[in-house]
C-alpha positions as CSV (number, residue, x, y, z in Angstrom):
1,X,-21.0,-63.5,192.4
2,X,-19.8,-61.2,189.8
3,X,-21.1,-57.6,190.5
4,X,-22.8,-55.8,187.1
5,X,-20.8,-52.4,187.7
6,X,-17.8,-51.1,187.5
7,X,-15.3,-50.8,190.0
8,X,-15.9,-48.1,192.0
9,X,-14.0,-44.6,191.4
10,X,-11.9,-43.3,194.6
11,X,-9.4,-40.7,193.5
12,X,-10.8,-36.7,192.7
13,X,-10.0,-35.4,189.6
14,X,-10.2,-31.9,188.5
15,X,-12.5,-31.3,186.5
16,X,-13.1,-31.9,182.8
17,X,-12.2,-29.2,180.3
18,X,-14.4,-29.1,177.4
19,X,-13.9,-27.1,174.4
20,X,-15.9,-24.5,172.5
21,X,-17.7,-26.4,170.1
22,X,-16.8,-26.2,166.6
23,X,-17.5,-28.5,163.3
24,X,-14.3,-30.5,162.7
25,X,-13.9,-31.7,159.2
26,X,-11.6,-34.3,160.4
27,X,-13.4,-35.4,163.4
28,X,-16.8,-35.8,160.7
29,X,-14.7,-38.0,158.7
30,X,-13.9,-40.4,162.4
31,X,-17.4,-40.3,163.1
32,X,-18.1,-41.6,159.7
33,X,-15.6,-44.0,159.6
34,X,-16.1,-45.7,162.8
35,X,-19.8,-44.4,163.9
36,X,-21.7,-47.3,162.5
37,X,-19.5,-49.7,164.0
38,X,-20.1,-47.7,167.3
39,X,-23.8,-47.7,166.2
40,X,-23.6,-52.0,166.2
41,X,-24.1,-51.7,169.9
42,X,-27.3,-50.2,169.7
43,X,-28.9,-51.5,166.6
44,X,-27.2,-54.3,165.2
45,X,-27.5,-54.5,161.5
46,X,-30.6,-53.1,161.9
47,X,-32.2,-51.1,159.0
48,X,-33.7,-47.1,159.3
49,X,-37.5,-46.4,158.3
50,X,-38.6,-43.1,157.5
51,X,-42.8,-42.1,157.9
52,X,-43.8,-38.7,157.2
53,X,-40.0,-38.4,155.5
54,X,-41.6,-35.5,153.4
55,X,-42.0,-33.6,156.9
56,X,-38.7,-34.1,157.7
57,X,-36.9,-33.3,154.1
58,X,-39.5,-30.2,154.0
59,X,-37.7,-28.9,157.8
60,X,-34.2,-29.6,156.5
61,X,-34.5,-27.8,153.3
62,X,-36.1,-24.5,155.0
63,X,-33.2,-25.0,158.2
64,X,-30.7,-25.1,155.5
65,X,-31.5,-22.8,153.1
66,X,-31.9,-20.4,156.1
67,X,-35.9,-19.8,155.7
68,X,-36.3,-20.9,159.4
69,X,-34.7,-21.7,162.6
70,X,-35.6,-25.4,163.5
71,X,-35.3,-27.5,167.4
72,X,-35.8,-31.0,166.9
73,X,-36.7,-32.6,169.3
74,X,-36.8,-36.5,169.9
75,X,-38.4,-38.8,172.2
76,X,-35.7,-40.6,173.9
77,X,-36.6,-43.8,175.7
78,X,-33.3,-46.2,175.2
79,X,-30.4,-44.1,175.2
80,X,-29.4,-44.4,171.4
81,X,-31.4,-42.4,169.9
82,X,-29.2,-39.1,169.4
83,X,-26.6,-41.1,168.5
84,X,-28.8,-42.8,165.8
85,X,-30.5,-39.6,164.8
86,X,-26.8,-37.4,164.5
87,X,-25.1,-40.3,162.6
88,X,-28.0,-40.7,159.8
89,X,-28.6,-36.5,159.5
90,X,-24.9,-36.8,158.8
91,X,-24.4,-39.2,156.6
92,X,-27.4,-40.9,155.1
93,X,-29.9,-37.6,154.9
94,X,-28.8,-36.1,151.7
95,X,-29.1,-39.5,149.7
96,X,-32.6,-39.7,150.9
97,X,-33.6,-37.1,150.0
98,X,-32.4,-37.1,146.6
99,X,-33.8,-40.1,145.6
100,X,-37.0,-37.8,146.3
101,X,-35.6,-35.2,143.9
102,X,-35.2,-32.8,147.2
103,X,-31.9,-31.3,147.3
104,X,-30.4,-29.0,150.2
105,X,-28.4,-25.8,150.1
106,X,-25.5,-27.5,152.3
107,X,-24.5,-30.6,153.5
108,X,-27.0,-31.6,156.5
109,X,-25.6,-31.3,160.0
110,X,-27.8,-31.1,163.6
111,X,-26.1,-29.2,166.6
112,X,-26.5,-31.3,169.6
113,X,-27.4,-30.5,172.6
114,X,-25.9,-32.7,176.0
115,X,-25.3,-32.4,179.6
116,X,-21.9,-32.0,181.0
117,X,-22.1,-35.3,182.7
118,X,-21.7,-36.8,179.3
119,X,-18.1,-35.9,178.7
120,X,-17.1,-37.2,182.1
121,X,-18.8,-40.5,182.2
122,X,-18.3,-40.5,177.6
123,X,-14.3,-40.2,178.3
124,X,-12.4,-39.5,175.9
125,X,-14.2,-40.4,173.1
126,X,-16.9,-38.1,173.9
127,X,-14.2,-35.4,174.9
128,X,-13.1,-36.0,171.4
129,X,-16.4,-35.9,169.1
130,X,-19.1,-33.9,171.0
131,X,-17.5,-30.7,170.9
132,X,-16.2,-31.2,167.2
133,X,-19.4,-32.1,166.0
134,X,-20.4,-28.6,167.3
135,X,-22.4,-30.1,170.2
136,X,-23.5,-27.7,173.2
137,X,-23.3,-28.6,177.0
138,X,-25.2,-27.2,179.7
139,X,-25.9,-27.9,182.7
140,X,-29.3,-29.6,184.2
141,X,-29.4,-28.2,188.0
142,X,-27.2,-25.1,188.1
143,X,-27.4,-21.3,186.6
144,X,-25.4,-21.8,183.1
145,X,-25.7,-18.4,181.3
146,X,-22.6,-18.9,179.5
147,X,-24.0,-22.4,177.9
148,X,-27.7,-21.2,177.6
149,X,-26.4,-17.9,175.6
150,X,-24.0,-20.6,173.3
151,X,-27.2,-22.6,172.6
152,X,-29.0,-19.6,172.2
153,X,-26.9,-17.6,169.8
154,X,-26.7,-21.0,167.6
155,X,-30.5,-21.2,167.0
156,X,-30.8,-17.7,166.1
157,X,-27.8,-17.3,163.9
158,X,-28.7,-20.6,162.2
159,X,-28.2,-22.9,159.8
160,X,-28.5,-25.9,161.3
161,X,-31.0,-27.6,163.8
162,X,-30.5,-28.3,167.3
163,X,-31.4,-31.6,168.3
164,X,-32.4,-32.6,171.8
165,X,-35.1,-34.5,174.1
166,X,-37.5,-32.6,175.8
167,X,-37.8,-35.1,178.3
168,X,-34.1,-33.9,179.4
169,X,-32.9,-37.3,179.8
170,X,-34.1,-41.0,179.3
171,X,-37.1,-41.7,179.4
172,X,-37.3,-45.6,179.0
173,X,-40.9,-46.4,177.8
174,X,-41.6,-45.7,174.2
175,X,-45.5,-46.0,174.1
176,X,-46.9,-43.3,177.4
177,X,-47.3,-40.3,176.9
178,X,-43.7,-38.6,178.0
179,X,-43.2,-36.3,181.0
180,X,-41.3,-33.0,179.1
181,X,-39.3,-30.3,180.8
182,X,-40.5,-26.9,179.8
183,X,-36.6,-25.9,178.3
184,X,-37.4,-27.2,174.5
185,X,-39.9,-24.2,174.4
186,X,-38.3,-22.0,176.5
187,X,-35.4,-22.1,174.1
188,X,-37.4,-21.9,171.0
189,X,-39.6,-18.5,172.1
190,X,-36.4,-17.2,173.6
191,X,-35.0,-16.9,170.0
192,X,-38.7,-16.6,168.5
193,X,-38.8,-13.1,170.4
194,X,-35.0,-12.6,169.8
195,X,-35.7,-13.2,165.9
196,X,-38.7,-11.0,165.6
197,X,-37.1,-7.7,167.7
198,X,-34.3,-7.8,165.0
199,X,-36.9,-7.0,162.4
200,X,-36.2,-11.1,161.0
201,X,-39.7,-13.0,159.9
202,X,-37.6,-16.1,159.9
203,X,-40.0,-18.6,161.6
204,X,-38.6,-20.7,164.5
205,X,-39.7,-24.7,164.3
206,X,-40.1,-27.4,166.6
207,X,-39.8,-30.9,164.3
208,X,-41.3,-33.5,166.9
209,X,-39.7,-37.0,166.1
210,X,-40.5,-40.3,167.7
211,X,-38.1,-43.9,167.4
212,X,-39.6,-47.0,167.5
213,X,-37.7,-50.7,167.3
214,X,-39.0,-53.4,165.8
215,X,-38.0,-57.0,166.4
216,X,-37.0,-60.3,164.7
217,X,-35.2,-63.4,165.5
218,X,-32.6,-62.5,166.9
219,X,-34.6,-60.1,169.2
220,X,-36.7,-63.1,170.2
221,X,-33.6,-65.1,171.3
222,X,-31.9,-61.9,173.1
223,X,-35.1,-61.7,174.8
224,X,-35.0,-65.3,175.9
225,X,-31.3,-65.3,177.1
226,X,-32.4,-62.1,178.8
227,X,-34.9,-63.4,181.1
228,X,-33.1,-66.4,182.1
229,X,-30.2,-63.9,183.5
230,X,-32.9,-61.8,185.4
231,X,-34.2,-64.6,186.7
232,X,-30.6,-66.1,187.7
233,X,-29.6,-63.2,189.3
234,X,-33.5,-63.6,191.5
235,X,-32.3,-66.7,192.3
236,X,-35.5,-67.8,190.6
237,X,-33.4,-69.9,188.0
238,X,-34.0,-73.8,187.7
239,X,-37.1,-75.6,186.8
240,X,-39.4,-75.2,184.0
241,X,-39.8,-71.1,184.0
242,X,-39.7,-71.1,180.5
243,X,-43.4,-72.6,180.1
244,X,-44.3,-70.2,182.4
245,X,-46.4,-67.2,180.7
246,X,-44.2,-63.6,180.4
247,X,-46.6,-61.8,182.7
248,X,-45.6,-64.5,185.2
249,X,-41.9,-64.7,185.3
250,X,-41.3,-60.7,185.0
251,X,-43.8,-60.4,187.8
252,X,-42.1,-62.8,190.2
253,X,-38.5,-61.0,189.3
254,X,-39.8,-57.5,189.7
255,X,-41.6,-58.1,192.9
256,X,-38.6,-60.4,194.6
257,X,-36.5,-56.8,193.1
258,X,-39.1,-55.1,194.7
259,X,-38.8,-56.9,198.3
260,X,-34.9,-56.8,198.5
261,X,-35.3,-53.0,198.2
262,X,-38.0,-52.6,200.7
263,X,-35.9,-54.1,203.0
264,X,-32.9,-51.7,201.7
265,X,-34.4,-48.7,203.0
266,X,-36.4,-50.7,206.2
267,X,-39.9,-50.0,204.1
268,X,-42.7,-52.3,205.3
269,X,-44.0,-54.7,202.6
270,X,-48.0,-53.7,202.3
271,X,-49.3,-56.5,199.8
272,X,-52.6,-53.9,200.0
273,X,-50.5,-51.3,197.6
274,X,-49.8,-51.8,193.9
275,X,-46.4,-52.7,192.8
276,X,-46.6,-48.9,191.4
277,X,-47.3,-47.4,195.2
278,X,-44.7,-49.6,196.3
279,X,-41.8,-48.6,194.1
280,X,-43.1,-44.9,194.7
281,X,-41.8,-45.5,198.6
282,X,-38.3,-46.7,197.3
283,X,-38.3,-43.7,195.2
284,X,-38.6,-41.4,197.9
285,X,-36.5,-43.6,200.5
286,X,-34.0,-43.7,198.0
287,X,-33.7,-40.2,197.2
288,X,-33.8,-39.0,200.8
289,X,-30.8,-41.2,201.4
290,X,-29.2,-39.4,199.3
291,X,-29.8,-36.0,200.5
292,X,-29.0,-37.0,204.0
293,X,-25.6,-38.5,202.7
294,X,-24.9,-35.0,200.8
295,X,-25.9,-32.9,203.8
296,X,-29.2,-31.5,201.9
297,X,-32.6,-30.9,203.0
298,X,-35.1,-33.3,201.7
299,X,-37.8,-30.8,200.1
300,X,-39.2,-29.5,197.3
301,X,-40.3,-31.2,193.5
302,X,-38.6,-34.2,192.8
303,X,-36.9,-33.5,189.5
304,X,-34.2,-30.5,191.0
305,X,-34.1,-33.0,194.1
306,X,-32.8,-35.7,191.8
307,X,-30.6,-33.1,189.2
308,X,-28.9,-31.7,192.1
309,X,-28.0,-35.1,193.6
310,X,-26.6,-36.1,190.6
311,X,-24.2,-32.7,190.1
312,X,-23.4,-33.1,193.9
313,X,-22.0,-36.3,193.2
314,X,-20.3,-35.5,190.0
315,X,-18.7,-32.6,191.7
316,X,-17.2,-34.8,194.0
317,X,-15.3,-36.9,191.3
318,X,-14.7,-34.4,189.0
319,X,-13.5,-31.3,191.1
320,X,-15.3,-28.4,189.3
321,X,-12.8,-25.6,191.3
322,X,-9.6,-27.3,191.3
323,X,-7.0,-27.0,188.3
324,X,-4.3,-29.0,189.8
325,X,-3.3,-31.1,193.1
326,X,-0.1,-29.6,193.1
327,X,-0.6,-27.1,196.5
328,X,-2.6,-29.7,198.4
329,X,-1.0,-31.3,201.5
330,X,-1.5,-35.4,201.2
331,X,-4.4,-35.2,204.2
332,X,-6.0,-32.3,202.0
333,X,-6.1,-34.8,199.0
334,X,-6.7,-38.0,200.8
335,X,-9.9,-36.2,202.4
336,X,-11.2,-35.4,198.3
337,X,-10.2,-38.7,197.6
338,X,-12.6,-40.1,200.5
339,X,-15.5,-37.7,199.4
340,X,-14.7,-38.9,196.0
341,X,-15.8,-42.7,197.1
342,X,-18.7,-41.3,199.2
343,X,-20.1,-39.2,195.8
344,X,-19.5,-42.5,193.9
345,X,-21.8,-44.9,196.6
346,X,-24.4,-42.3,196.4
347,X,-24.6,-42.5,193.1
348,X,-25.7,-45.7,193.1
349,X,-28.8,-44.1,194.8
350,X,-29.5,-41.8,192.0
351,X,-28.9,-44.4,189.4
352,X,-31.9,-46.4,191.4
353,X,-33.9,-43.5,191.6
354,X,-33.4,-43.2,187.7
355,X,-34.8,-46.4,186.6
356,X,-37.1,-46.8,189.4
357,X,-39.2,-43.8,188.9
358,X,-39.7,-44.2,185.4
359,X,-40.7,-48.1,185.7
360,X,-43.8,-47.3,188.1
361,X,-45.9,-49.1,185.2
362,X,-48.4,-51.8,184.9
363,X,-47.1,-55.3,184.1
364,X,-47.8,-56.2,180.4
365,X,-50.3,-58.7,179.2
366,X,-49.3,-61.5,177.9
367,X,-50.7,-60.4,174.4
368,X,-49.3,-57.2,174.2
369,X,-47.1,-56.9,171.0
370,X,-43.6,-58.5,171.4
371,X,-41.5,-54.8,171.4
372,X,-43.4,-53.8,174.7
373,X,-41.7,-57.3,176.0
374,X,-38.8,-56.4,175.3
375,X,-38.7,-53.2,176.4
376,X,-40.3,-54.3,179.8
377,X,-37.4,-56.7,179.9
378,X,-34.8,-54.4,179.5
379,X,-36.0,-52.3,182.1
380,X,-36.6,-55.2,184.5
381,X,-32.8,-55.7,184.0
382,X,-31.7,-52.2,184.9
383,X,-34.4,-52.5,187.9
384,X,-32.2,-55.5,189.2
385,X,-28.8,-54.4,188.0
386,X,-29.2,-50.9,189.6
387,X,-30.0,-52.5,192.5
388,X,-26.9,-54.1,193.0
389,X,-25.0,-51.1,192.1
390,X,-25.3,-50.9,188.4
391,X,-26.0,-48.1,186.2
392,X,-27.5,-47.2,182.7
393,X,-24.0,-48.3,181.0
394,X,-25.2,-51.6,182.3
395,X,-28.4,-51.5,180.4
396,X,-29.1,-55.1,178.4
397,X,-29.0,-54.3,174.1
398,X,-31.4,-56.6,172.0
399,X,-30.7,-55.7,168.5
400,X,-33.5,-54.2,166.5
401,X,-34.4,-55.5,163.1
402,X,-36.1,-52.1,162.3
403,X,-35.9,-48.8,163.6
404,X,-38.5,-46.4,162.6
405,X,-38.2,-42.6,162.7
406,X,-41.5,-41.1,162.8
407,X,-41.9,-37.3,162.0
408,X,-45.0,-35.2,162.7
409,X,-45.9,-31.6,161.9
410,X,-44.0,-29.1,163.0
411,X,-44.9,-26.4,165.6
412,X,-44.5,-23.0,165.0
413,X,-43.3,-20.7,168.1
414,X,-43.2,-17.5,166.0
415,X,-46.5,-17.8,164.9
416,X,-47.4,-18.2,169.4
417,X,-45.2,-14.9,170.2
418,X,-48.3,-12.6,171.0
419,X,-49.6,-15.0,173.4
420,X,-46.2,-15.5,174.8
421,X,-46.0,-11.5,175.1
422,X,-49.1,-11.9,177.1
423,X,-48.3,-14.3,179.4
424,X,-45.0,-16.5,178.8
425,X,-46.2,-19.3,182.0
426,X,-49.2,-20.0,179.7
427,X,-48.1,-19.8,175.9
428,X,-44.9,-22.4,177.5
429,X,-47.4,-24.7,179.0
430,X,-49.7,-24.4,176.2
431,X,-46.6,-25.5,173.5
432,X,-45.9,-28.3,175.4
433,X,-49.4,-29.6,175.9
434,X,-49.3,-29.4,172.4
435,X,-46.0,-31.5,172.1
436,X,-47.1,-33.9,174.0
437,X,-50.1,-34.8,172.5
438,X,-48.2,-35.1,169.1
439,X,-45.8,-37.4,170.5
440,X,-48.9,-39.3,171.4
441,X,-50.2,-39.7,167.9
442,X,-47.2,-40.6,166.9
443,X,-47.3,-43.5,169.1
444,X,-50.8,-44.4,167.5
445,X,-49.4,-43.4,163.9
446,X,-46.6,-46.3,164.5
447,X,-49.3,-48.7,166.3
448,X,-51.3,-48.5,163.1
449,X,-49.3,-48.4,160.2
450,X,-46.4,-50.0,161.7
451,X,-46.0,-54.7,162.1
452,X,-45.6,-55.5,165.6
């Protein structure tokens, strides 16, 4: 049977080079030439909604006209969303708002922020546009002063946003509340404080914004051809499964998913815990698989467990302290080109560990509305093609017939800065409480004024 990843990588490179970023005229003019077709693959020809666009025009014209210093930052649960979000800032913005009678002082632009796994995993392509669309790496489980001062340095010198998820990576599950790492506001006081000691009243904004797809037709056949693969590849296909109820046939794939797993990492099946507490225990196995295979020591929280496994293996394909091959003996290379394999296998690990941590959720009723479906679907998928070795670039697309962009107030760090003086633990925690909540009622906003 054909396997659903790639074949596997077994020869070290050095590592990738990436430039300073800087805004390329030409490389806007590529982006806008071929960026919707790229965008195809995530929405189809699906159309853009705007609630709240009055928030949003309102951030863009202070940003611009350098009254303020704005993050924005995104809920990311599908993986297109940044790519969605830079393309229509970019190129669709300005005649928005116009047709509003709001005009900017420049041309809209977002500074992006991204790990530096994305250029080695994006190729060349991402080599090519991140960077030149003035996009900033840094990285997720190691000290990076040089990229948190380039990130920093853009938001306080301004004009334009920085875009980015607080969640820090996928999150796959538009409708729970989202789990946020603390670096949104971190970033955002840093040049609050930075702002203010230079004598500058200039505020410093978080704009929260939240995607949602909406379906049609043809997301109601991609959903059917969907779970007649997952169920193929289950060896559940044959019969009449189709007449059987949703709640049904995602249940028997996820748990047979759930079995083959167990067995994996020699986990006993206890039918007495919840699918939940079950996939918890592949988590863990999974993960301290992992570490053993990397030579680490299994403790601590989970999410600088699961970063650092993920630059550990990185570092193994792409060199990070070689330039060149040249003054290796062939045994000296053949031994990187071994570990090279080894980092690629475990991997697969962390790309299990990915998907499996973030689908510990109840199985949908039947009734829910038909986006939750597909979204459970899709990440049923990834549970199963991970599995067998697959990763996120494996992820099933069902085209959208609508995707809404939902803006909600902004939230103003300058205006926090004496309770950050006081204590910088609790004003942080207290700003993201905050943002997480407002994600939540943008959840409910879209539930309620949104078709299903």
């Amino acid at each position: 049977m054909k396997r659903p990843f790639k074949k596997p990588i077994t020869k070290a490179s050095p590592d990738i080079k990436v430039e300073e970023p800087k805004i390329s005229k030409f490389v806007i003019f590529l982006t806008k030439l071929f960026g919707r077709l790229y965008l195809f693959f995530f929405l189809g020809i699906a159309r853009i909604q705007l609630n709240n666009e009055k928030i949003l025009f309102d951030v863009f014209q202070r940003a611009l006209a350098g009254k303020s210093r704005c993050i924005i930052g995104f809920r990311h649960p599908n993986g297109g969303e940044p790519q969605i979000l830079i393309w229509f800032f970019l190129f669709k913005l300005r005649a928005w708002a116009a047709r509003k009678g709001v005009k900017f002082a420049r041309q809209p632009h977002t500074l992006g922020l991204y790990g530096y796994e994305v250029i080695r995993w994006g190729g060349w392509v991402a080599k090519l546009i991140m960077p030149n669309l003035g996009a900033l790496p840094v990285y997720h489980s190691r000290v990076d002063r040089q990229g948190m001062d380039r990130i920093n340095k853009a938001l306080v010198n301004g004009p334009y946003p920085l875009i980015l998820a607080p969640e820090g990576h996928v999150s796959y599950v538009t409708d729970s509340a989202p789990r946020l790492e603390p670096g949104t506001i971190r970033i955002g006081f840093r040049a609050a404080k930075q702002l203010r000691d230079m004598g500058s009243d200039c505020p410093v904004e978080i704009l929260p914004l939240s995607i949602h797809y909406r379906y049609g037709p043809w997301g109601r056949m991609g959903l059917k051809l969907l779970l007649k693969k997952i169920e193929k590849v289950c060896g559940l296909a044959g019969g009449d499964r189709a007449a059987l109820p949703f709640s049904r046939r995602v249940d028997d794939c996820r748990r047979h998913v759930l079995k083959v797993n167990e067995l994996r990492f020699k986990l006993e099946s206890d039918e007495s815990l919840s699918f939940e507490e079950r996939l918890e225990r592949v988590v863990w196995a999974a993960l301290e698989t992992a570490e053993r295979m990397l030579g680490l020591k299994a403790e601590g929280e989970f999410f600088p467990r699961f970063y650092k496994v993920r630059q550990m293996c990185w570092d193994r394909i792409f060199l990070p302290d070689i330039e060149s091959f040249a003054h290796l003996s062939q045994v000296e290379q053949g031994v990187l080109d071994v570990q090279t394999g080894e980092g690629w296998y475990i991997a697969r690990y962390e790309e299990l560990i990915d998907i499996c941590w973030h689908f510990r959720v109840p199985l949908p009723a039947d009734d829910v509305p038909f986006h939750d479906r597909v979204e459970y679907a899709q990440n049923l998928w990834d549970f199963a093609s991970r599995t067998m070795g697959g990763s996120y670039s494996n992820r099933a697309s069902i085209f959208p017939k609508k995707v809404v962009v939902n803006a909600a107030p902004v939230i103003n760090l300058s205006e926090r800065l004496p309770a950050y003086k006081e204590s910088k633990k609790e004003a942080i925690a207290a700003a993201m409480e905050d943002l997480e909540k407002t994600f939540l009622h943008c959840v409910e906003e879209v539930k309620t004024n949104i078709p299903k």
